[in-house]
C-alpha atoms as a printed R data frame, in Angstrom:
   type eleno elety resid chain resno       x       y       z
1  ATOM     1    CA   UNK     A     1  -0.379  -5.702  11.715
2  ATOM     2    CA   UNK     A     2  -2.981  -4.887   8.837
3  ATOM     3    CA   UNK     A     3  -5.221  -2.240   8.877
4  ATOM     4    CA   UNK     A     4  -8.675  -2.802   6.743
5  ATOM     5    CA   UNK     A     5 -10.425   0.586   5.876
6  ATOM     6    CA   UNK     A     6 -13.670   0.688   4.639
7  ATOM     7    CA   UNK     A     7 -15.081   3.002   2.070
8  ATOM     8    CA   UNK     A     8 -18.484   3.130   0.894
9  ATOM     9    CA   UNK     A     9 -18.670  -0.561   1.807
10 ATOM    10    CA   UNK     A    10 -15.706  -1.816  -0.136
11 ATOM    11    CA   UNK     A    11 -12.806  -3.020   2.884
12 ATOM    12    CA   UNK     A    12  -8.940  -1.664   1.483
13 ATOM    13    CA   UNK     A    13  -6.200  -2.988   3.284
14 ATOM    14    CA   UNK     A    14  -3.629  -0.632   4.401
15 ATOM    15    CA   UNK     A    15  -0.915  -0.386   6.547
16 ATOM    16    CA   UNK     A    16   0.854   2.484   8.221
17 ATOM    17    CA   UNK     A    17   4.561   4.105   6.623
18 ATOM    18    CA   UNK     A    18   5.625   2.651   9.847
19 ATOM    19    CA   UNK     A    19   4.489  -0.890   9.830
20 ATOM    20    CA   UNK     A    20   5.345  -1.440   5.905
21 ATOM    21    CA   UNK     A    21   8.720  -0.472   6.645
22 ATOM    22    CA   UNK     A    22   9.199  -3.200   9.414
23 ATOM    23    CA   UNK     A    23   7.295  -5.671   7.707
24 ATOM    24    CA   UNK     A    24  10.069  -4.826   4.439
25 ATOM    25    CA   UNK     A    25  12.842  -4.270   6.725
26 ATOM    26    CA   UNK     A    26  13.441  -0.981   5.913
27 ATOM    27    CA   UNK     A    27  13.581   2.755   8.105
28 ATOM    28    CA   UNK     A    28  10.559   4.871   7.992
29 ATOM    29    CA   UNK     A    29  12.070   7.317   6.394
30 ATOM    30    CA   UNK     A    30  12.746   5.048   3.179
31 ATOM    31    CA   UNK     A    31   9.430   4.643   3.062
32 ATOM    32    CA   UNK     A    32   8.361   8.063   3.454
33 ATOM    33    CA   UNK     A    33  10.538   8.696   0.173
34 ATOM    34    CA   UNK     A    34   9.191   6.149  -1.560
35 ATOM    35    CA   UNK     A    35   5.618   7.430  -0.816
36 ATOM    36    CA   UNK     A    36   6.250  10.827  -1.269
37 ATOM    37    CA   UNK     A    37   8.264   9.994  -4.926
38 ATOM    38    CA   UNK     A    38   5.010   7.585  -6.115
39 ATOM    39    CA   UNK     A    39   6.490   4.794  -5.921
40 ATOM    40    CA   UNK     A    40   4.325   3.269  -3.212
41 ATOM    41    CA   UNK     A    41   0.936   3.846  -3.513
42 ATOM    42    CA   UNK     A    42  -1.348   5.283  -0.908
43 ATOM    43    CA   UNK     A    43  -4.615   6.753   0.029
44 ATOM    44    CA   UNK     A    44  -5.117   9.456   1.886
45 ATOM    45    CA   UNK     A    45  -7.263   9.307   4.913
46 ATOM    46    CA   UNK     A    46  -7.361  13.009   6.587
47 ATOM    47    CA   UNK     A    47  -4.176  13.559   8.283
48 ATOM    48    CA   UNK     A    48  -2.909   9.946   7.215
49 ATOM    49    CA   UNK     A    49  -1.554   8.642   4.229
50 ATOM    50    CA   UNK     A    50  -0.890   4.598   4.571
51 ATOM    51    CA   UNK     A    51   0.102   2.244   2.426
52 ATOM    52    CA   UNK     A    52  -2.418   0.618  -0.097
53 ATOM    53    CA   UNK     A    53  -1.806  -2.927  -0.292
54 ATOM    54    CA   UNK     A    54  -4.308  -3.585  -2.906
55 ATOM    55    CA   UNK     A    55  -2.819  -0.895  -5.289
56 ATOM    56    CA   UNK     A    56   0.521  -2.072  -4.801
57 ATOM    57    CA   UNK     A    57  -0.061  -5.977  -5.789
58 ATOM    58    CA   UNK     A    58  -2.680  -5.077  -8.803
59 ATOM    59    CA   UNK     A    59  -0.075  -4.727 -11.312
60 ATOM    60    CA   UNK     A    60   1.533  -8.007 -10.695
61 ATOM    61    CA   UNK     A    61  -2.002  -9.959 -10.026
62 ATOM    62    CA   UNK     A    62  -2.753  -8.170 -13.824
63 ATOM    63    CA   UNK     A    63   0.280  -9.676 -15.451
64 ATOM    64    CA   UNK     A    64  -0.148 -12.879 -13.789
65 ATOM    65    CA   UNK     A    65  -4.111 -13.358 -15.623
66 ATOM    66    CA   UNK     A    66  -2.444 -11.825 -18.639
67 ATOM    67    CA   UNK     A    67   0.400 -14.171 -18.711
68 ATOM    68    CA   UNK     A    68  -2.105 -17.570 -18.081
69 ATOM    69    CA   UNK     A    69  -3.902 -16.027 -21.321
């Protein structure tokens, strides 16, 4: 299940450490390292960090307009 947060209008969809590693098939705690290393981007949201599914396709919807160039 996706999460949609809005910010100053704009709607970001996240999802929780916990449903981005079932969705990936992977434990939460995989996840949790990736996060905490960078390697999955996320936003923070007081207590909560999820992750940013916008961020993390960008750089592959930029190649793809780059590549069609």
């Amino acid at each position: 299940m996706e999460h949609k947060i809005v910010l100053s209008g704009i709607t970001v969809p996240v999802m929780t450490r916990e449903q981005f590693a079932r969705a990936i098939g992977v434990e939460r705690g995989v996840v949790d390292g990736w996060c905490d290393r960078g390697y999955l981007p996320t936003i923070r949201i007081g207590k909560y960090s999820p992750v940013t599914l916008l961020l993390l396709v960008k750089p592959f919807a930029t190649e793809a307009v780059q590549s069609s160039l």
